[in-house]
C-alpha beads as a LAMMPS data file, in Angstrom:
LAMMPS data file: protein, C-alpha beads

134 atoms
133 bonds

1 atom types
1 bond types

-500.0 500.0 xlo xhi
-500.0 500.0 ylo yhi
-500.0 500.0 zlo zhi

Masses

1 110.0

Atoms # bond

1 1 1 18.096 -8.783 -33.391
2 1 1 14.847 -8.291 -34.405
3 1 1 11.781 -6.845 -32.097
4 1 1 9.349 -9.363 -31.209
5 1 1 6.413 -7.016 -30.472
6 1 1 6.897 -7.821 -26.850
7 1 1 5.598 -5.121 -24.916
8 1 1 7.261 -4.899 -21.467
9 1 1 5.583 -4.498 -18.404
10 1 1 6.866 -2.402 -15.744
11 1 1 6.760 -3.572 -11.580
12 1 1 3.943 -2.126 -9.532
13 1 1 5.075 0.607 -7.571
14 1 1 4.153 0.114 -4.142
15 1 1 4.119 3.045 -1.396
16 1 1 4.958 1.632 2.221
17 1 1 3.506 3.988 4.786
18 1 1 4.436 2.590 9.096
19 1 1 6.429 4.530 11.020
20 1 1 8.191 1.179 11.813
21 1 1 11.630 1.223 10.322
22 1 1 11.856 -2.826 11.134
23 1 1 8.021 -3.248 9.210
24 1 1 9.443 -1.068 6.424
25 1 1 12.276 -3.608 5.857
26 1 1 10.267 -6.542 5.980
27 1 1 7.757 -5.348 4.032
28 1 1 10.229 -3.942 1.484
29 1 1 11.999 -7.161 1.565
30 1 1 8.689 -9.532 0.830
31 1 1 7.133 -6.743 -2.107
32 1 1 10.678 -6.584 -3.752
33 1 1 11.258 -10.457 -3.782
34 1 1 7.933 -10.371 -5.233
35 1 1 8.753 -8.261 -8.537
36 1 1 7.571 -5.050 -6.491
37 1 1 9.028 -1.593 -6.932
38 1 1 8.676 -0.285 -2.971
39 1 1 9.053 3.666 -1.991
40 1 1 8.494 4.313 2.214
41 1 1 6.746 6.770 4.180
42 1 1 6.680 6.871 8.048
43 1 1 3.342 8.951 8.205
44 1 1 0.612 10.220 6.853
45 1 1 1.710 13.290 6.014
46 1 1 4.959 12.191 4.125
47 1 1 2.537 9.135 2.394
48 1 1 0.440 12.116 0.756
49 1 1 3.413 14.309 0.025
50 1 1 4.697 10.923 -1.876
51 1 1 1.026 9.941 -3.623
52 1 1 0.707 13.480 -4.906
53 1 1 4.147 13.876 -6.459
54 1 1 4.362 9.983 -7.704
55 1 1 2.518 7.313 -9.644
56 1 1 1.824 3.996 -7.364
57 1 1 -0.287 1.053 -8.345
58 1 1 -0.723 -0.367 -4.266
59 1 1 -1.020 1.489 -0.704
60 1 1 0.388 -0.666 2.306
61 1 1 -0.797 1.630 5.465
62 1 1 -0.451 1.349 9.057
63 1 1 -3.589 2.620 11.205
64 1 1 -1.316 4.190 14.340
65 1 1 1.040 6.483 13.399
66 1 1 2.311 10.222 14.505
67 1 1 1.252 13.144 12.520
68 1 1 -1.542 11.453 9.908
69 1 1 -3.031 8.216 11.073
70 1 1 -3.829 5.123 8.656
71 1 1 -6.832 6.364 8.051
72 1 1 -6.734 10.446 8.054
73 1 1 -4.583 9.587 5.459
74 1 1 -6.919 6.756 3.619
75 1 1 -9.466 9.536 3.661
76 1 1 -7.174 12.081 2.285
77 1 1 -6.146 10.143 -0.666
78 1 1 -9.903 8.996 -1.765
79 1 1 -11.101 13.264 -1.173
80 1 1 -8.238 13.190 -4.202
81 1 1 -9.109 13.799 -8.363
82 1 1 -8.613 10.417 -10.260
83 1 1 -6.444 8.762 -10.690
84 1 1 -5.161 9.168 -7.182
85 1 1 -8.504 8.533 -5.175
86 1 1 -8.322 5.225 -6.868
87 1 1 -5.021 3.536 -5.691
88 1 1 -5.905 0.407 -4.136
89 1 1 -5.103 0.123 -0.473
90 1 1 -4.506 -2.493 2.369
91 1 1 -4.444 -1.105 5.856
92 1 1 -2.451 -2.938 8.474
93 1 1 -2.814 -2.941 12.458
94 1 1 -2.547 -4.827 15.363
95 1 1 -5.850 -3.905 16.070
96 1 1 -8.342 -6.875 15.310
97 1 1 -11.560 -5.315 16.376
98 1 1 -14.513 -5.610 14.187
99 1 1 -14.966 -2.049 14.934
100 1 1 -11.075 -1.743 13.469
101 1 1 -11.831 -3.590 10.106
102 1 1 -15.289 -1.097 9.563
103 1 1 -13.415 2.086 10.525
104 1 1 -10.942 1.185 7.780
105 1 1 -13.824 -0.020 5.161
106 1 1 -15.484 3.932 5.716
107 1 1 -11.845 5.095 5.169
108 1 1 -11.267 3.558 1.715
109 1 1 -9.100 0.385 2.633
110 1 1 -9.612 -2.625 -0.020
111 1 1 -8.625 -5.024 2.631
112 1 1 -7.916 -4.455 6.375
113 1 1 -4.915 -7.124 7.479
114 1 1 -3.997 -7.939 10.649
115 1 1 -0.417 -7.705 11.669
116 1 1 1.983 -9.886 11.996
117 1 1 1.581 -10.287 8.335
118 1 1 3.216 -13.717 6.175
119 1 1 4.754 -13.131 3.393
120 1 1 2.255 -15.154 1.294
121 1 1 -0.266 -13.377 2.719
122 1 1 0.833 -9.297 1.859
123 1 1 2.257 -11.018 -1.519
124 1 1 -1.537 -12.612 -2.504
125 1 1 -3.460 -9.235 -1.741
126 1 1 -0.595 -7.120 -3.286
127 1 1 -1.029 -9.495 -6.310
128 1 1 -4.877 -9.223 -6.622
129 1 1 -4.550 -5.475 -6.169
130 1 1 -2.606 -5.255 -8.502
131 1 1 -4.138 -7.644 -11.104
132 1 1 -1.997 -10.720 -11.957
133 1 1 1.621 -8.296 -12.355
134 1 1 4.249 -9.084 -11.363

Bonds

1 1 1 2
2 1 2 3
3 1 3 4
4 1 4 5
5 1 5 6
6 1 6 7
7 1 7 8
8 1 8 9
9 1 9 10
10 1 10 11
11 1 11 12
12 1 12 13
13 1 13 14
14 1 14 15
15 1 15 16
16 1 16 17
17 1 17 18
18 1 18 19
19 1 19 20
20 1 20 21
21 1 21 22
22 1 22 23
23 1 23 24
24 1 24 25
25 1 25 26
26 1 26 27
27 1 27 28
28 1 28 29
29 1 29 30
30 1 30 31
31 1 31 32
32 1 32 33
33 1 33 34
34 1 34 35
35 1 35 36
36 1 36 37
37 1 37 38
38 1 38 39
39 1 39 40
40 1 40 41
41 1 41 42
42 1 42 43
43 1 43 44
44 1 44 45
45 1 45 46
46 1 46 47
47 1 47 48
48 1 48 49
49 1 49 50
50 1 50 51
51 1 51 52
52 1 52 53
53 1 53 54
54 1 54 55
55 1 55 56
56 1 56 57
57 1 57 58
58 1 58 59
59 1 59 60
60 1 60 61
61 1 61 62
62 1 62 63
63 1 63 64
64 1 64 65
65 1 65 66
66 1 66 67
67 1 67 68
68 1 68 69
69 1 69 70
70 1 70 71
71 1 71 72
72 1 72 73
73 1 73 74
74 1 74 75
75 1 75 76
76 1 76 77
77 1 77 78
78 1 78 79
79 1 79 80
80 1 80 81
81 1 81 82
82 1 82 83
83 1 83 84
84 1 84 85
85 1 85 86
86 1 86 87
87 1 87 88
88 1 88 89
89 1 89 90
90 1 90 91
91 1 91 92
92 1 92 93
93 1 93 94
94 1 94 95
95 1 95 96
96 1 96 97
97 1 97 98
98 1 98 99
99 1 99 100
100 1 100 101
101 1 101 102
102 1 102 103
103 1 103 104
104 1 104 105
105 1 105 106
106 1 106 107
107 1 107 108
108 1 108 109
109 1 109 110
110 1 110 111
111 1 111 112
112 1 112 113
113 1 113 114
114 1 114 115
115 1 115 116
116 1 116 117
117 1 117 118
118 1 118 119
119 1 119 120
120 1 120 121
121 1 121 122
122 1 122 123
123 1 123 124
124 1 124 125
125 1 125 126
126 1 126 127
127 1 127 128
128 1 128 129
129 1 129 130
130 1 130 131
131 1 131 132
132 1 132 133
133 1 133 134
């Protein structure tokens, strides 16, 4: 066989950080399906610890968690050198506040989502994240 040329594209890498195991799974399950490659974090703290020792292409982030909110953690990542302060983000919550969606704007969130999320919906902002892959 000869080599086409073909240059091969690896999945997105997406970090996962809710401190809901059953969120985790569901989001894991829609991102993967997807062509996603998902790693988990069930706080803040844990989310950095993950950013700063791997390379990810999408942030999904919960706004209420223990230890490092949504958005301690937002802030933490954007106070970061390139290219980590420039991982695009989408914040989840229950909260629907305007108030909710501006807190997570000052924060650094690309989009603010409002759970319960659809799976076309976290797949479409993933996607244009992401650009066009996977």
């Amino acid at each position: 066989m000869s080599d086409t040329g073909s240059l091969r594209v690896e999945a997105p890498r997406v970090l996962v950080v809710d401190d809901g195991a059953l969120v985790q799974m569901y989001y894991r399950g829609i991102l993967e399906r997807a062509g996603f490659v998902v790693d988990e974090a069930l706080n803040g703290i844990e989310g950095l610890e993950r950013v700063l020792g791997a390379t990810y292409d999408l942030l999904v982030v919960d706004v209420n968690m223990p230890k490092m909110n949504g958005y301690s953690f937002l802030r933490a990542v954007r106070g970061r050198e390139p290219p980590i302060r420039s991982i695009p983000s989408l914040m989840t919550s229950t909260e629907a506040a305007d108030g909710d969606r501006e807190a997570a704007r000052v924060a650094g969130a690309n989009f603010y989502l409002v759970k319960p999320l659809s799976e076309d919906v976290l797949v479409a902002h993933a996607r244009a994240l992401v650009g066009s892959r996977p």
